[in-house]
Structure formats: structure tokens, C-alpha cells
C-alpha positions as CSV (number, residue, x, y, z in Angstrom):
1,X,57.1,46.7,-11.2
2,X,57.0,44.0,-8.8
3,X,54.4,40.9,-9.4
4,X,52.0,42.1,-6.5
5,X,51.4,45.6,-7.8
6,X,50.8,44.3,-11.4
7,X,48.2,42.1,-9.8
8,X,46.3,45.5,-7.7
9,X,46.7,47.3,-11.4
10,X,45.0,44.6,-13.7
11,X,42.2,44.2,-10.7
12,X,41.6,47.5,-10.3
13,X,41.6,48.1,-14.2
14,X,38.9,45.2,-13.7
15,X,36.7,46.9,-11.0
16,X,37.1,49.7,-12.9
17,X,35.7,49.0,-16.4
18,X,32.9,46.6,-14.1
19,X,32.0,50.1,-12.8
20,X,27.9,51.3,-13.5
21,X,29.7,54.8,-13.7
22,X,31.0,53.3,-17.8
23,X,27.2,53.1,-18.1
24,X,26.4,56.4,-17.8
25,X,26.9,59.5,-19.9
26,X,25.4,62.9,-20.4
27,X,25.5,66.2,-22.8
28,X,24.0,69.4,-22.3
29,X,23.5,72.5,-24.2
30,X,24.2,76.4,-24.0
31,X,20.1,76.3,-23.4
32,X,17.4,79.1,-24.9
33,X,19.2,82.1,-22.9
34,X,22.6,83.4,-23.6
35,X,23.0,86.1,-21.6
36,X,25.8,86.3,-19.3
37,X,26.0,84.4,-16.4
38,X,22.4,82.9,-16.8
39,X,21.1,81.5,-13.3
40,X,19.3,78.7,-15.0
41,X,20.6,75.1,-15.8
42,X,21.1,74.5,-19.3
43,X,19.0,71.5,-20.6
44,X,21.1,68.5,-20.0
45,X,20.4,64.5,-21.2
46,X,21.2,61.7,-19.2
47,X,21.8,58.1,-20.5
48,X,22.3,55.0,-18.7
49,X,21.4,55.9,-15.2
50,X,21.6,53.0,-12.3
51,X,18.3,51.5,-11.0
52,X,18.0,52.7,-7.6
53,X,18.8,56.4,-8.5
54,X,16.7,59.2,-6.2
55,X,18.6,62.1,-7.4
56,X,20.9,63.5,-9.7
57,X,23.6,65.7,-8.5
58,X,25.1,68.2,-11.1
59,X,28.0,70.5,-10.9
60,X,29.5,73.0,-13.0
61,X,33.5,74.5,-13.7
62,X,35.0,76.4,-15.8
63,X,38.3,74.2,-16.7
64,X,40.2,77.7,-17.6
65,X,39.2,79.3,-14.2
66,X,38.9,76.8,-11.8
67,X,38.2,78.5,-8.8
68,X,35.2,80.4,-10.0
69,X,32.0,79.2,-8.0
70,X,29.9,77.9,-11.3
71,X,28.1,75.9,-9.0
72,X,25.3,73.6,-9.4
73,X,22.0,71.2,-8.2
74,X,20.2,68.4,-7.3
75,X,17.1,67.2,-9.2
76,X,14.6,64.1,-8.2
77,X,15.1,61.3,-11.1
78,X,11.6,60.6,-12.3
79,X,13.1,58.2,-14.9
80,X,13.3,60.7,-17.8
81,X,16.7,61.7,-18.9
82,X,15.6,65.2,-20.6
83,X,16.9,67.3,-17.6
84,X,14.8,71.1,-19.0
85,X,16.5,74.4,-19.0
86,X,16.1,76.0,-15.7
87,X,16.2,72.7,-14.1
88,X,18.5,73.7,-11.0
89,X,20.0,77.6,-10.3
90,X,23.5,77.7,-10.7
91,X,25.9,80.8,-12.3
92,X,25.7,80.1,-15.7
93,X,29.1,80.9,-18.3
94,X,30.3,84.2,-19.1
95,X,33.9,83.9,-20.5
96,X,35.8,86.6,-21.9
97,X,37.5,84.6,-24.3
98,X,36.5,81.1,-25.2
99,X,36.7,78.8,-22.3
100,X,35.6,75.0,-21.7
101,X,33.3,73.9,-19.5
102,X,32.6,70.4,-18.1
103,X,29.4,69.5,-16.5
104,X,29.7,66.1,-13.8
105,X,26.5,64.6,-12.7
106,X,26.4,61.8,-10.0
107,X,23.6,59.9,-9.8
108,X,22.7,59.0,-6.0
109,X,20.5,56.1,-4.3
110,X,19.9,55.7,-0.9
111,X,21.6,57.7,1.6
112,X,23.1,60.0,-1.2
113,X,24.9,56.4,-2.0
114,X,26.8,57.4,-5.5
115,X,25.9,55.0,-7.9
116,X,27.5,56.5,-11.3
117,X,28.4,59.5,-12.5
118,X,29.6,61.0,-15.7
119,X,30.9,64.0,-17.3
120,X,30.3,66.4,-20.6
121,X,32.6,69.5,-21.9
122,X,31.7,71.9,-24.2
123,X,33.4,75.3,-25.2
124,X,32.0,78.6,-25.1
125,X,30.9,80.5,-26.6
């Protein structure tokens, strides 16, 4: 490795752990509902989130079917990290054998500006 690249990996290593995106993290839940492919969010906390934040963007995959459109939403931050069931309307999980699902939120300022995000996985059912 030559001595310039080991410099652009130890600063971007740097940049990286100085990142607000470290300072955020999240968990959800399966929610109240457990039907099949249930349209409303499951309830979701959020810890850490950048002053400056207007929204929170969420999105939804299945990591053992990729391409299926899970989907997701955008919610106003109001400052409280308890994100209810039935925030947003996406297609909700419906495996037909256990399958993990990860869950990214990015949390956005001014002109949609990402500010942090962070991600959460749990299996189903």
C-alpha cells in the first residue's frame, strides 16, 4: 500500500467515526398487528438524532428478497423518538419462511440535507 493511500484510509477512518450518523441508532418492533403484509409502520425508537432534523425518512427490505418493494415513509421529528405503530404506510412482512428484515432511517435537515442515519434488523417471524 503506498504511503498516500494509507494516509486517505486512516482520514477517512477519521471522518468516518467523527460522523453524527455513529450517534444515531434505532429498533423497531413487529407492532400490535401480525397479519400479513400489514400496511402500517411498525412502532420504531429513535436515539441520538442530529439537532437540525425536520424529518425522518424510513425504508424497509427484506435482506432475503431484495427486490420486493417493502417500501417506506417520511415523518415530521417533533423531538420524540417513540415513532407509533401506523406511523407511515408501507407493505409490511409476510415471509414464507423466516427472513430478516432491516429497517434504515435518515434523519434530514434543511433541504432534505442528510444528517445521520442508522439501521435495525430483526427476523421474522
Amino acid at each position: 500500500m503506498t504511503k498516500l493511500l494509507r494516509k486517505l484510509v486512516v482520514i477517512s477512518f477519521c471522518v468516518a467515526l467523527a460522523s453524527p450518523a455513529y450517534s444515531m441508532s434505532m429498533s423497531f418492533d413487529r407492532g400490535p398487528n401480525k397479519k400479513c403484509f400489514d400496511s402500517k409502520s411498525p412502532p420504531i425508537t429513535v436515539q441520538g438524532v442530529p439537532g437540525g432534523t425536520k424529518k425522518l425518512k424510513f425504508k424497509m427490505i427484506d435482506l432475503n428478497a431484495t427486490s420486493y418493494p417493502h417500501g417506506g415513509g417520511t415523518v415530521a421529528w417533533n423531538g420524540n423518538g417513540n415513532i407509533p405503530y401506523g406511523a407511515f404506510r408501507y407493505k409490511g412482512p409476510c415471509p414464507p419462511s423466516p427472513h430478516t428484515y432491516e429497517i434504515s432511517v435518515q434523519a434530514l435537515g434543511d433541504g432534505n440535507k442528510v444528517l445521520a442515519t442508522a439501521k435495525a434488523r430483526r427476523r421474522f417471524p
